[in-house]
PDB file of N, CA, C and O in Angstrom:
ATOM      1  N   UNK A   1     136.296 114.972 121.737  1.00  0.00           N
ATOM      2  CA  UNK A   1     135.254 115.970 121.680  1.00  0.00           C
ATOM      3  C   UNK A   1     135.899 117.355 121.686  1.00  0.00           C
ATOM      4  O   UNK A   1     136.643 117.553 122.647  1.00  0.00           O
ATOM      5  N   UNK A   2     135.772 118.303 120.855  1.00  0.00           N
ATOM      6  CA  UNK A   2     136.587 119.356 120.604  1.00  0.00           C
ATOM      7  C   UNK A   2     135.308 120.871 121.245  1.00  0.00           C
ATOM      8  O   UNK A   2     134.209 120.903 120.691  1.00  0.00           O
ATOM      9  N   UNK A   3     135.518 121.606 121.997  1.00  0.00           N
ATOM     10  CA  UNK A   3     135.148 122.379 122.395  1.00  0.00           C
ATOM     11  C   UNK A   3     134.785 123.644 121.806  1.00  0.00           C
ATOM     12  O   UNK A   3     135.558 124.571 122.052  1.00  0.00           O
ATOM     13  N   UNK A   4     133.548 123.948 120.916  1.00  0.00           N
ATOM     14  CA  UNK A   4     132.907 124.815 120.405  1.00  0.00           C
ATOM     15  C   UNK A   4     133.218 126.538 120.638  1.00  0.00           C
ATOM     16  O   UNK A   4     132.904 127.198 121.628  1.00  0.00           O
ATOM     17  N   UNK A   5     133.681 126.849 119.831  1.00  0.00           N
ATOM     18  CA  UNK A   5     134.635 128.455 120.109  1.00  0.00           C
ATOM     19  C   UNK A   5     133.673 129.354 119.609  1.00  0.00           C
ATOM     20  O   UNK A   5     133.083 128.996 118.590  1.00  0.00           O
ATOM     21  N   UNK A   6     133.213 131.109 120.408  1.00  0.00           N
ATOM     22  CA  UNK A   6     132.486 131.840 120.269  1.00  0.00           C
ATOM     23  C   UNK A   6     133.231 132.272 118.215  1.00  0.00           C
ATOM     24  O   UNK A   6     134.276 131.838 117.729  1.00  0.00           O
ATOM     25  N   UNK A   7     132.403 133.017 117.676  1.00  0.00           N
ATOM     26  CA  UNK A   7     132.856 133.961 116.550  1.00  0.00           C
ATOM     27  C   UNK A   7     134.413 134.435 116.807  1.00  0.00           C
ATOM     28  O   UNK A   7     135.408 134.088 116.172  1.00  0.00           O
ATOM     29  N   UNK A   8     134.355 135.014 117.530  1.00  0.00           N
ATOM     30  CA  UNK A   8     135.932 135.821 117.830  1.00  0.00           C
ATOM     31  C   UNK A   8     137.451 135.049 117.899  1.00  0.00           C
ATOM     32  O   UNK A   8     138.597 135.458 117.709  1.00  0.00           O
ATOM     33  N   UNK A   9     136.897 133.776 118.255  1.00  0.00           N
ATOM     34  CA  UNK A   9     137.658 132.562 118.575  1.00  0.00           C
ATOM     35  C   UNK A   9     138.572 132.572 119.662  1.00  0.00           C
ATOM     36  O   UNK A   9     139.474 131.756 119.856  1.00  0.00           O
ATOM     37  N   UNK A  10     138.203 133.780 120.513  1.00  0.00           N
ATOM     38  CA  UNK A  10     139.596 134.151 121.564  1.00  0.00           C
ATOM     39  C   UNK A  10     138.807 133.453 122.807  1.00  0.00           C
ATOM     40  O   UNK A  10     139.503 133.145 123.776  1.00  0.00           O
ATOM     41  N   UNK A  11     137.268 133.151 122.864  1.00  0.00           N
ATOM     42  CA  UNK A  11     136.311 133.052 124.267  1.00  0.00           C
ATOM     43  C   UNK A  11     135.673 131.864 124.216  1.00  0.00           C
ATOM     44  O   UNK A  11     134.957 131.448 123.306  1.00  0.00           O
ATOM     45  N   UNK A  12     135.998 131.269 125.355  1.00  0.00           N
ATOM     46  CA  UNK A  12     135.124 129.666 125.988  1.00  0.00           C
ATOM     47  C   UNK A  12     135.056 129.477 126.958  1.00  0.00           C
ATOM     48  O   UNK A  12     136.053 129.618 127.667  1.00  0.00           O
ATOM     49  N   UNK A  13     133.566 128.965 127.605  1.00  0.00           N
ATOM     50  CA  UNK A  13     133.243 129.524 128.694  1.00  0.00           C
ATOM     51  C   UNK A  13     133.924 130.454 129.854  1.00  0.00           C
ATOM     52  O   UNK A  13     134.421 130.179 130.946  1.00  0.00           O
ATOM     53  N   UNK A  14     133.641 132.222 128.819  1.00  0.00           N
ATOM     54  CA  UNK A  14     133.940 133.384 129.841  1.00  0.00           C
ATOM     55  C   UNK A  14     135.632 133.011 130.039  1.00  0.00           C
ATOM     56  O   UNK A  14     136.121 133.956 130.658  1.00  0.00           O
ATOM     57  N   UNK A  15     136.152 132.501 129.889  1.00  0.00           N
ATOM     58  CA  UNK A  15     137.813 132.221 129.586  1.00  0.00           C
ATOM     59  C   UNK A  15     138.691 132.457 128.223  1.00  0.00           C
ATOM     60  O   UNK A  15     138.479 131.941 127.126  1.00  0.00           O
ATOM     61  N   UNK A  16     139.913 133.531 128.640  1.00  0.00           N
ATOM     62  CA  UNK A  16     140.371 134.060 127.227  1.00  0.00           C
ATOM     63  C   UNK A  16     141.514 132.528 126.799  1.00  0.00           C
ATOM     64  O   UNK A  16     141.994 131.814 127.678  1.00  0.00           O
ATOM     65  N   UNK A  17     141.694 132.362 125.639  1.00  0.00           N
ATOM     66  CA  UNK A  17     142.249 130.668 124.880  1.00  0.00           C
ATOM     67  C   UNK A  17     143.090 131.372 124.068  1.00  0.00           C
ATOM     68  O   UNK A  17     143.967 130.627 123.627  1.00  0.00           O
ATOM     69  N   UNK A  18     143.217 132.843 123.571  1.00  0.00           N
ATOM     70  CA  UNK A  18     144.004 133.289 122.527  1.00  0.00           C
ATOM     71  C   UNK A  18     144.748 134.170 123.190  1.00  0.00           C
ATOM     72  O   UNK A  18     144.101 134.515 124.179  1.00  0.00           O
ATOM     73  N   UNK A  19     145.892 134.770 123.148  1.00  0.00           N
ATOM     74  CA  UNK A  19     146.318 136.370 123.622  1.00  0.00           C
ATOM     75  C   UNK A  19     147.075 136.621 122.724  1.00  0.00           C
ATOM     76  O   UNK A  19     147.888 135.891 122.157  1.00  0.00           O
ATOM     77  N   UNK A  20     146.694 138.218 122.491  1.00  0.00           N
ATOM     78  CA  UNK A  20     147.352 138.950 121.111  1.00  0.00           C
ATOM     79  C   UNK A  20     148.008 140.022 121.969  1.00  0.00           C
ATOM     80  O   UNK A  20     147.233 140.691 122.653  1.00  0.00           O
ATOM     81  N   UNK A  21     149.535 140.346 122.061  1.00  0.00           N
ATOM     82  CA  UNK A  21     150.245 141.332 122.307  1.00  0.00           C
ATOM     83  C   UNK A  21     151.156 142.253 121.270  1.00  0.00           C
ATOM     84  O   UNK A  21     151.899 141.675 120.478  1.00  0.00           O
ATOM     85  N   UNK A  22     151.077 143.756 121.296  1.00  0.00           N
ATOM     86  CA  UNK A  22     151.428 144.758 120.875  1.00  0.00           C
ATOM     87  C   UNK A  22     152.499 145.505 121.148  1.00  0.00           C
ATOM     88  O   UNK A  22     152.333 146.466 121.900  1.00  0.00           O
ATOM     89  N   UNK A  23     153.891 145.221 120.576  1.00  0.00           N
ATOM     90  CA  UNK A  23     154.823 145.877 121.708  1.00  0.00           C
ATOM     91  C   UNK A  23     155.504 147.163 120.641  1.00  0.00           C
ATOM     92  O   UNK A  23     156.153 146.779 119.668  1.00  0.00           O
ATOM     93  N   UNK A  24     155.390 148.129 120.787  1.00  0.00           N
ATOM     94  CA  UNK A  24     156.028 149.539 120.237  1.00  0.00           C
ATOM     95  C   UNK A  24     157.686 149.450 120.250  1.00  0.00           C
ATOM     96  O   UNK A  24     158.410 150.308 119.747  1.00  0.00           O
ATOM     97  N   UNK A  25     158.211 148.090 121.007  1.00  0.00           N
ATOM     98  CA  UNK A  25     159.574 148.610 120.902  1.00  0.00           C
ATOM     99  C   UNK A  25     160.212 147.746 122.717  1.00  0.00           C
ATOM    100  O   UNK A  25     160.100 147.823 123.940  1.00  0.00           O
ATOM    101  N   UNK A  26     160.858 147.012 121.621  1.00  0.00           N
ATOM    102  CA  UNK A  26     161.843 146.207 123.265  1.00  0.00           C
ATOM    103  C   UNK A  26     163.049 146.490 123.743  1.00  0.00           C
ATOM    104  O   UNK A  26     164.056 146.118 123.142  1.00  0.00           O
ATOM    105  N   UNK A  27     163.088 146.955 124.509  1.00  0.00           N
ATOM    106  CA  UNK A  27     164.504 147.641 125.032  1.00  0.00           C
ATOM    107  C   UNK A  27     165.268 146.775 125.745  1.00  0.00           C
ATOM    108  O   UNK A  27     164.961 146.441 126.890  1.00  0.00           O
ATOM    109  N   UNK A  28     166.143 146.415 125.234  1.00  0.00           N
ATOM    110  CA  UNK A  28     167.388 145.179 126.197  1.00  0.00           C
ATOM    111  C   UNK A  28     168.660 145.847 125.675  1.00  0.00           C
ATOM    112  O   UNK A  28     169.192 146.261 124.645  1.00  0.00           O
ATOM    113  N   UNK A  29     168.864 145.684 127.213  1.00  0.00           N
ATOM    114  CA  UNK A  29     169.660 146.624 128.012  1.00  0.00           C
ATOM    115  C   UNK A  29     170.024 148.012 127.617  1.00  0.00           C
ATOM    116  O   UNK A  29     171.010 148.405 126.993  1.00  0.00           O
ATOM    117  N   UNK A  30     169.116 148.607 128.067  1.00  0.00           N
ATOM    118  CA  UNK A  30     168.796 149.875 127.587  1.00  0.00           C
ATOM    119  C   UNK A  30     169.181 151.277 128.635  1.00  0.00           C
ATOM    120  O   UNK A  30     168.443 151.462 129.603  1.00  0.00           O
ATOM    121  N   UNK A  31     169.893 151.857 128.487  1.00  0.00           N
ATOM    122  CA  UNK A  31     170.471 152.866 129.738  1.00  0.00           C
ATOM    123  C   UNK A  31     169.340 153.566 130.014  1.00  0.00           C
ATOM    124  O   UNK A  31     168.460 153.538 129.154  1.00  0.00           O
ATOM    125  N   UNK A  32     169.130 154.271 131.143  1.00  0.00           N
ATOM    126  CA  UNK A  32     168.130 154.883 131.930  1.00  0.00           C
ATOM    127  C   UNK A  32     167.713 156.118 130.767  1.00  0.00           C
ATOM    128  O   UNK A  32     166.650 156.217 130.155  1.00  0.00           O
ATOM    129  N   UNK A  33     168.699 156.847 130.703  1.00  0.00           N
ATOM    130  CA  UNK A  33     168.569 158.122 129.530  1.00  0.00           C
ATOM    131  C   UNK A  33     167.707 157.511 128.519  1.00  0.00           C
ATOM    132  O   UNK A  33     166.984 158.376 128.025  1.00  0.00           O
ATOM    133  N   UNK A  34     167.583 156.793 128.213  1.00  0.00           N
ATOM    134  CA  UNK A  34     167.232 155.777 126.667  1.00  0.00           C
ATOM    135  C   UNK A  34     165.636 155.658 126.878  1.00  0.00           C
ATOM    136  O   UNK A  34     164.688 155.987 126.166  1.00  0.00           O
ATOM    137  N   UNK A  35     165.755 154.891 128.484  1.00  0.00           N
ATOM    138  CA  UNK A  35     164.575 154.210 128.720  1.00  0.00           C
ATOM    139  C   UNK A  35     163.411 155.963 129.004  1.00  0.00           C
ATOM    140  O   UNK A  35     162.286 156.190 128.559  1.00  0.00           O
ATOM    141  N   UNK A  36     164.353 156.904 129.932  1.00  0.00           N
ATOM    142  CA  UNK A  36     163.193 157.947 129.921  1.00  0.00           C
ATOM    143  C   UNK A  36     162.903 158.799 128.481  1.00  0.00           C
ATOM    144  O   UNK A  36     161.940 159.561 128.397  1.00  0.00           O
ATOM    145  N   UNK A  37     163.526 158.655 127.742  1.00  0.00           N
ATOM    146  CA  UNK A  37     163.294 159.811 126.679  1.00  0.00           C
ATOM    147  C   UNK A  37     161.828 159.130 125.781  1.00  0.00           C
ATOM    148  O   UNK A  37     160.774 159.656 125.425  1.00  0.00           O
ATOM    149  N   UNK A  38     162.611 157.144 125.590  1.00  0.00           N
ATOM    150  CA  UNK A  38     161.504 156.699 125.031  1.00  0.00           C
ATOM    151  C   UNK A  38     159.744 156.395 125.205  1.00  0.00           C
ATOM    152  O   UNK A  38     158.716 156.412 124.528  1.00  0.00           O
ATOM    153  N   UNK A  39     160.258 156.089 126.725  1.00  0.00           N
ATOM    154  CA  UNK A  39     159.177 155.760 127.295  1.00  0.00           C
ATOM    155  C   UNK A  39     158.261 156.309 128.296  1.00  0.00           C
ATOM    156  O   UNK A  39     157.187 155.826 128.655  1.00  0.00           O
ATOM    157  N   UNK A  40     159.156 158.006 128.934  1.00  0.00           N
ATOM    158  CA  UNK A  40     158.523 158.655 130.175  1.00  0.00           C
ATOM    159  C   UNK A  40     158.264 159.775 129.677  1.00  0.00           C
ATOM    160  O   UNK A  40     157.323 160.366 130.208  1.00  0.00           O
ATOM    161  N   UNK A  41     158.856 160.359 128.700  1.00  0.00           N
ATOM    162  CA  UNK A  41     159.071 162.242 128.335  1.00  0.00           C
ATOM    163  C   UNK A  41     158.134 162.443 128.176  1.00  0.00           C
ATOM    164  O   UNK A  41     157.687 162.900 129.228  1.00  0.00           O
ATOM    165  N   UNK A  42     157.158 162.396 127.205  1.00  0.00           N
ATOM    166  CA  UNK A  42     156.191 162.650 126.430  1.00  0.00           C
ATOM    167  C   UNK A  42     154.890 162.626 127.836  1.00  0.00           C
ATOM    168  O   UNK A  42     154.270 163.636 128.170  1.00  0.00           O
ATOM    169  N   UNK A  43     154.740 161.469 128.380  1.00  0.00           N
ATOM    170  CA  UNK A  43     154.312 161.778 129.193  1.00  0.00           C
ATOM    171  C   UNK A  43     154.176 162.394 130.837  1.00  0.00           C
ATOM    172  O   UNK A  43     153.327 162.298 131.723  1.00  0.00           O
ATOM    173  N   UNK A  44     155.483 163.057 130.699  1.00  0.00           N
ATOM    174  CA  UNK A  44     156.130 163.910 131.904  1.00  0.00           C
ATOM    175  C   UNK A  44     155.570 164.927 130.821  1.00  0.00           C
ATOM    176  O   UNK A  44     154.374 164.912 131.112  1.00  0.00           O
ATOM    177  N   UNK A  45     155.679 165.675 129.907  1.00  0.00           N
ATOM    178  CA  UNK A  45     155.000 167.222 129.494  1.00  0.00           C
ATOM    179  C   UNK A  45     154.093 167.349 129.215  1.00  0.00           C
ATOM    180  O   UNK A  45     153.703 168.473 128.897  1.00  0.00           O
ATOM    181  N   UNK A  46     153.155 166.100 129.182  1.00  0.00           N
ATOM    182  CA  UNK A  46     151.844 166.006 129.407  1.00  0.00           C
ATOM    183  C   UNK A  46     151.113 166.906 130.477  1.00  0.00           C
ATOM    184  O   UNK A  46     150.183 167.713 130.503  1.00  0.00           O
ATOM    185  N   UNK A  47     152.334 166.149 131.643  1.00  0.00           N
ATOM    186  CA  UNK A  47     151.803 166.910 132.749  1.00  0.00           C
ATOM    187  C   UNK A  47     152.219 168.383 133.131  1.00  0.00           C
ATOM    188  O   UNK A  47     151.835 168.967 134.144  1.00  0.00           O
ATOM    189  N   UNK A  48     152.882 168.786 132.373  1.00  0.00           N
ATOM    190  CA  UNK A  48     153.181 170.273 132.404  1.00  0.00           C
ATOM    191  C   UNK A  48     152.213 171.292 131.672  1.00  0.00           C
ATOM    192  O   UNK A  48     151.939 172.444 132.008  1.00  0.00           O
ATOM    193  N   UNK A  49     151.720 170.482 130.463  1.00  0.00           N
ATOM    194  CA  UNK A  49     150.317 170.917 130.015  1.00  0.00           C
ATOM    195  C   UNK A  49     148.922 170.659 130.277  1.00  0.00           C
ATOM    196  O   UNK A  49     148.039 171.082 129.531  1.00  0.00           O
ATOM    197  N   UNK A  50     148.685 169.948 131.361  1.00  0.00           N
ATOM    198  CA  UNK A  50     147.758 169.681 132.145  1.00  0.00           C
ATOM    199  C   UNK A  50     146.930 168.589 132.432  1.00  0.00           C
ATOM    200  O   UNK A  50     145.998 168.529 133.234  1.00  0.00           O
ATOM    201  N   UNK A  51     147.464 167.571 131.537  1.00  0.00           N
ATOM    202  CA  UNK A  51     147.045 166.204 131.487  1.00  0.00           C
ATOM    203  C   UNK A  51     147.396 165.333 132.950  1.00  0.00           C
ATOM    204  O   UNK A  51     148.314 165.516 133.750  1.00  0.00           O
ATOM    205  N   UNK A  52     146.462 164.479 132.956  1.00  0.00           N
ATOM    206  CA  UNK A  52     147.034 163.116 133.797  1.00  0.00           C
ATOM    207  C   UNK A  52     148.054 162.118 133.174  1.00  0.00           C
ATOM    208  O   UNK A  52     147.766 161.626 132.083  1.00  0.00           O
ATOM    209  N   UNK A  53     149.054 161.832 133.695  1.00  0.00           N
ATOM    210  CA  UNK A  53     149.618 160.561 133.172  1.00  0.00           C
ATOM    211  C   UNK A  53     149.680 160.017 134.510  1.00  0.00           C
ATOM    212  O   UNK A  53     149.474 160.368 135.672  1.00  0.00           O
ATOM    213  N   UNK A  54     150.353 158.193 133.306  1.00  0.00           N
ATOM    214  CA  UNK A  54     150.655 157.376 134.932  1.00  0.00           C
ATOM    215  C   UNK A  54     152.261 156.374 133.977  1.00  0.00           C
ATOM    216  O   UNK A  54     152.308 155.788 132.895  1.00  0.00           O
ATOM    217  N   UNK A  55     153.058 156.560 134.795  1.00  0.00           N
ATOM    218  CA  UNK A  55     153.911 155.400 134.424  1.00  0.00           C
ATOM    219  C   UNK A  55     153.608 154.743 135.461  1.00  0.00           C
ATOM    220  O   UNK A  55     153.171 155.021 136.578  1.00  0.00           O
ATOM    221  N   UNK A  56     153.969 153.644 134.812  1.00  0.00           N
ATOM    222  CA  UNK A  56     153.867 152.023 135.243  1.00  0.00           C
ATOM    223  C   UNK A  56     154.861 151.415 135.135  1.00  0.00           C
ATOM    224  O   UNK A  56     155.410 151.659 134.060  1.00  0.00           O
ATOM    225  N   UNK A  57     155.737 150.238 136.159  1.00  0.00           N
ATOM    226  CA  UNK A  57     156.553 149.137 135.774  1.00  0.00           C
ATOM    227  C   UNK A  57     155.641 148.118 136.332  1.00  0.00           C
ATOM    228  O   UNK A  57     154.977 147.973 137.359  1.00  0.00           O
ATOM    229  N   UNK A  58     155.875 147.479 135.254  1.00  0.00           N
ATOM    230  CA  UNK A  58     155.439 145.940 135.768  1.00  0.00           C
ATOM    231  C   UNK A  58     156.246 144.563 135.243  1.00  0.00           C
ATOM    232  O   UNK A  58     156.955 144.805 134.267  1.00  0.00           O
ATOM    233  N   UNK A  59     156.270 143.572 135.565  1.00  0.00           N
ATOM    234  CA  UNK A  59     157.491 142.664 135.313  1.00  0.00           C
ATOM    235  C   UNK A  59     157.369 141.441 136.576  1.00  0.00           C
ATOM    236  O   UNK A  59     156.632 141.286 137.550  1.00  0.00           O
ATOM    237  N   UNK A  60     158.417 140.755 136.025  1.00  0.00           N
ATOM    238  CA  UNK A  60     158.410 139.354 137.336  1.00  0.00           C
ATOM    239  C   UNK A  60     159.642 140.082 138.333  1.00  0.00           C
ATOM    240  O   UNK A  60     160.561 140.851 138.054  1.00  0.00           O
ATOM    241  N   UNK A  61     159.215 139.482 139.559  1.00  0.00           N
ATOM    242  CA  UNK A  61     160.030 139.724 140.606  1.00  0.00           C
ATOM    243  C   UNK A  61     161.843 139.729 140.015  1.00  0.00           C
ATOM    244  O   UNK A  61     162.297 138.899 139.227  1.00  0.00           O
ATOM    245  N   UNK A  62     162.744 141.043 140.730  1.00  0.00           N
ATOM    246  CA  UNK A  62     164.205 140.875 140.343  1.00  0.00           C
ATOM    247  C   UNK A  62     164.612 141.174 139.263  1.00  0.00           C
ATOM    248  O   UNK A  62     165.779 140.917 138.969  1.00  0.00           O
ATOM    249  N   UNK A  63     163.528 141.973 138.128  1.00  0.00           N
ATOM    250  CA  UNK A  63     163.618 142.181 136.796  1.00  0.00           C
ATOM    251  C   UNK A  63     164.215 143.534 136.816  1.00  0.00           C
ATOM    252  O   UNK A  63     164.674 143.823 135.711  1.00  0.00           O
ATOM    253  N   UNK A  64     164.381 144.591 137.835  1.00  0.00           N
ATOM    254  CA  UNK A  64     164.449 145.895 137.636  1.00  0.00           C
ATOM    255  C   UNK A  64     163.412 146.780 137.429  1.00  0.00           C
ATOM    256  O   UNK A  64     163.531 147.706 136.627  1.00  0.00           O
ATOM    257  N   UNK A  65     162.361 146.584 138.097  1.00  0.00           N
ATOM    258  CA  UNK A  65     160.763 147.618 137.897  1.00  0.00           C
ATOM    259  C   UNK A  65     161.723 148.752 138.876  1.00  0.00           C
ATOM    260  O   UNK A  65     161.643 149.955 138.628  1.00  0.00           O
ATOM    261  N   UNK A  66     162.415 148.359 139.736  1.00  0.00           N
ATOM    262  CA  UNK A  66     162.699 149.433 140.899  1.00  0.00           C
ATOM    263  C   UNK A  66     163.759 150.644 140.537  1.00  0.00           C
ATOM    264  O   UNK A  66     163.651 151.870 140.544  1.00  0.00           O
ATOM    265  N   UNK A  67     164.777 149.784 140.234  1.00  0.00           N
ATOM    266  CA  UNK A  67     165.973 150.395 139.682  1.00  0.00           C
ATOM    267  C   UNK A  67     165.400 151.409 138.166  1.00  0.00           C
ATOM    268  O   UNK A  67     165.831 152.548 137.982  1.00  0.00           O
ATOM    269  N   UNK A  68     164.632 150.895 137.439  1.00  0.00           N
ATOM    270  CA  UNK A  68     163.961 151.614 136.469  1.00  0.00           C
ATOM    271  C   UNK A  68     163.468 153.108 136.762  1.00  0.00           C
ATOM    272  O   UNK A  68     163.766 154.168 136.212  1.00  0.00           O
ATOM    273  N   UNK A  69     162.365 152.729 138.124  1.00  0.00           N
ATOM    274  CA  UNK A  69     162.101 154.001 138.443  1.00  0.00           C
ATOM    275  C   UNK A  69     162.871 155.199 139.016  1.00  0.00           C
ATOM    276  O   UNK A  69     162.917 156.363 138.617  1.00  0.00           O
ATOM    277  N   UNK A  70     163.715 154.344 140.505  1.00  0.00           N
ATOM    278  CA  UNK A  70     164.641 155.829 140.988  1.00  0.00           C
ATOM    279  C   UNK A  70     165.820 155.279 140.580  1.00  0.00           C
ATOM    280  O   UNK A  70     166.702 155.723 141.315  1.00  0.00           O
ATOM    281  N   UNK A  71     166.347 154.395 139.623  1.00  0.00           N
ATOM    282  CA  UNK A  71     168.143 154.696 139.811  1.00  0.00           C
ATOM    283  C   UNK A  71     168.622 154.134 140.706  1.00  0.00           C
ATOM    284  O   UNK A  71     168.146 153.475 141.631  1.00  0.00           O
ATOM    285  N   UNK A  72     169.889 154.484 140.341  1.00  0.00           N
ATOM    286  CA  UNK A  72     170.911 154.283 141.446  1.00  0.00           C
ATOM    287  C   UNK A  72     171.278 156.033 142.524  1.00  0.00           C
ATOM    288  O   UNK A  72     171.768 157.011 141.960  1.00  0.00           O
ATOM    289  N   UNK A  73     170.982 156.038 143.744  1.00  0.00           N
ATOM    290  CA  UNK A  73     171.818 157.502 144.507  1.00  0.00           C
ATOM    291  C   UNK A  73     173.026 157.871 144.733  1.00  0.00           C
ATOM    292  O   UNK A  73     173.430 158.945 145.180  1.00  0.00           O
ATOM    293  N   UNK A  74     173.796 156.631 144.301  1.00  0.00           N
ATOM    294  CA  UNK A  74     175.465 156.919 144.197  1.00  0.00           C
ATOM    295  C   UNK A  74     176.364 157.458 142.981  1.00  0.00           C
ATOM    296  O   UNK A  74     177.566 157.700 143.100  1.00  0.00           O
ATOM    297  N   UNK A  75     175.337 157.679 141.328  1.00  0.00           N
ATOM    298  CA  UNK A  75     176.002 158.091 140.152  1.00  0.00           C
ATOM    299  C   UNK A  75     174.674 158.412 139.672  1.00  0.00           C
ATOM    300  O   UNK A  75     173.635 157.784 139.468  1.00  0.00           O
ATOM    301  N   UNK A  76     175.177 159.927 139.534  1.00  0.00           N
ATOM    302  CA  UNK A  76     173.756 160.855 138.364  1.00  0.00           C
ATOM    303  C   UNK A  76     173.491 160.006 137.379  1.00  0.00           C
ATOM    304  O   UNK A  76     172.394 159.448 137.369  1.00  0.00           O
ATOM    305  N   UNK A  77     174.541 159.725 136.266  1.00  0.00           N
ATOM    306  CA  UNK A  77     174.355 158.800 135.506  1.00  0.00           C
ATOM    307  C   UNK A  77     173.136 157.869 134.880  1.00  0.00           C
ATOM    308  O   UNK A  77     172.649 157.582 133.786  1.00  0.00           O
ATOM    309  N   UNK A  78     172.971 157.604 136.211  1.00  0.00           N
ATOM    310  CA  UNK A  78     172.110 155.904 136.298  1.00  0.00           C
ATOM    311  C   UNK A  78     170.549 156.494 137.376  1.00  0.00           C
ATOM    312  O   UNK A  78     169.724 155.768 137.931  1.00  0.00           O
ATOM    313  N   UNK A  79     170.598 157.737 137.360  1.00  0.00           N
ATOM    314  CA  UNK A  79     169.297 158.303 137.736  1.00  0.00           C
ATOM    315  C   UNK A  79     167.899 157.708 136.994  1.00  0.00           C
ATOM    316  O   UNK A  79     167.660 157.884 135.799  1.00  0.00           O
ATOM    317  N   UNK A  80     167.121 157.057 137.817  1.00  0.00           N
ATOM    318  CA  UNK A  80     165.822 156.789 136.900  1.00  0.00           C
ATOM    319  C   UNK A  80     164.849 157.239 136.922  1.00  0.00           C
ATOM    320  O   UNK A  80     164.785 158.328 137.493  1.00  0.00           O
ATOM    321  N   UNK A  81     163.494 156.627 136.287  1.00  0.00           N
ATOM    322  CA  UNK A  81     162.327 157.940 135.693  1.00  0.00           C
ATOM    323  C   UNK A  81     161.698 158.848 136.229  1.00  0.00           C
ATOM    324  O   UNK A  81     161.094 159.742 135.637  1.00  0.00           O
ATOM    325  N   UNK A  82     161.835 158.616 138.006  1.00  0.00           N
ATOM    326  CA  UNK A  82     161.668 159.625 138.852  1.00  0.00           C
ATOM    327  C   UNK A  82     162.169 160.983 139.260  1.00  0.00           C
ATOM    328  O   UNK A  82     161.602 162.066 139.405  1.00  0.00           O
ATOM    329  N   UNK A  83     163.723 160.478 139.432  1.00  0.00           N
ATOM    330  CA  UNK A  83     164.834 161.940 139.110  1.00  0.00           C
ATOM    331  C   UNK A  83     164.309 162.236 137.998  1.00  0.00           C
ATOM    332  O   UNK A  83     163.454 163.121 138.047  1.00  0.00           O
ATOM    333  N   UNK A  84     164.576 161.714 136.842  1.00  0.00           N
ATOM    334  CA  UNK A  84     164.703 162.930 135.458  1.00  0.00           C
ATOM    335  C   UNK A  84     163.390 163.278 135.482  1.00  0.00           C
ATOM    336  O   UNK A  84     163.352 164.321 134.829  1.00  0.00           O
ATOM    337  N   UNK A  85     161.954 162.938 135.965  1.00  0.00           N
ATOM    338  CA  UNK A  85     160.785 163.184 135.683  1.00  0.00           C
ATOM    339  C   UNK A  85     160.782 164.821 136.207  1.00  0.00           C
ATOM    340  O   UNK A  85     160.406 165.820 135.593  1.00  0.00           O
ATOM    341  N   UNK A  86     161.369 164.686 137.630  1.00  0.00           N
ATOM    342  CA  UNK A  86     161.401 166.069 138.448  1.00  0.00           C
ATOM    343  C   UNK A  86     161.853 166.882 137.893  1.00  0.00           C
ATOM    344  O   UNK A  86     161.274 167.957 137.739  1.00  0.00           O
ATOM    345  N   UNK A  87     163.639 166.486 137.172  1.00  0.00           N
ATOM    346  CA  UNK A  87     164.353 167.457 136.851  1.00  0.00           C
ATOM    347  C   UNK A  87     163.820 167.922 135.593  1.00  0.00           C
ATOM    348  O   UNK A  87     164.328 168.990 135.252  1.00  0.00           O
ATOM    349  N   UNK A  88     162.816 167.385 134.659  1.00  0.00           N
ATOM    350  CA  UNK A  88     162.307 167.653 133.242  1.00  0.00           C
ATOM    351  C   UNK A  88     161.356 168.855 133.930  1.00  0.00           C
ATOM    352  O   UNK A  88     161.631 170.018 133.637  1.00  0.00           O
ATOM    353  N   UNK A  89     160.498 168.645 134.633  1.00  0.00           N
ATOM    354  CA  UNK A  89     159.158 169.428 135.054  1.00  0.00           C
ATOM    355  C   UNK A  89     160.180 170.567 135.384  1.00  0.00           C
ATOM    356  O   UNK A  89     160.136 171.642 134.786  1.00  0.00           O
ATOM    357  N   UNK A  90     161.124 170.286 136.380  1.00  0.00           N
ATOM    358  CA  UNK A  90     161.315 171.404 136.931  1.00  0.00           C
ATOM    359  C   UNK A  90     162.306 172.187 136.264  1.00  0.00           C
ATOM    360  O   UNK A  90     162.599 173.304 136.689  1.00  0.00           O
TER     361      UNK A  90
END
């Protein structure tokens, strides 16, 4: 017995059966400099012109959401989107 799918074909009973993802661009292993220019700048001068932004990490546990955001405090270098966010604004 095969289970009757809405028009859209993604919905059965109130449960999604399809997922469609959109990715602008996959970064593996990508240096911090790389990762803020591509993915934080634009919306760090957002906020200098008066907009809201929000970065986000999200990911499975041990992936680097953390290290992404502040870096490492022992080499400028490897500063992440938090340092350079400040040092861009400021």
């Amino acid at each position: 017995m095969s289970i009757p799918k809405d028009s859209d074909g993604g919905h059965v009973n109130n449960q999604t059966e399809n997922w469609k993802f959109k990715f602008d661009k996959l970064m593996h292993n990508a240096s911090q400099e790389n990762v803020f220019e591509y993915c934080t700048k634009e919306a760090v001068s957002s906020v200098v012109d008066g907009y809201n932004s929000t970065i986000m990490c999200y990911g499975q546990t041990g992936s680097g959401k953390t290290f992404t955001m502040t870096g490492s405090t022992k080499n400028y270098k490897y500063r992440g989107v938090i340092p350079r966010a400040i040092n861009n604004i400021f």
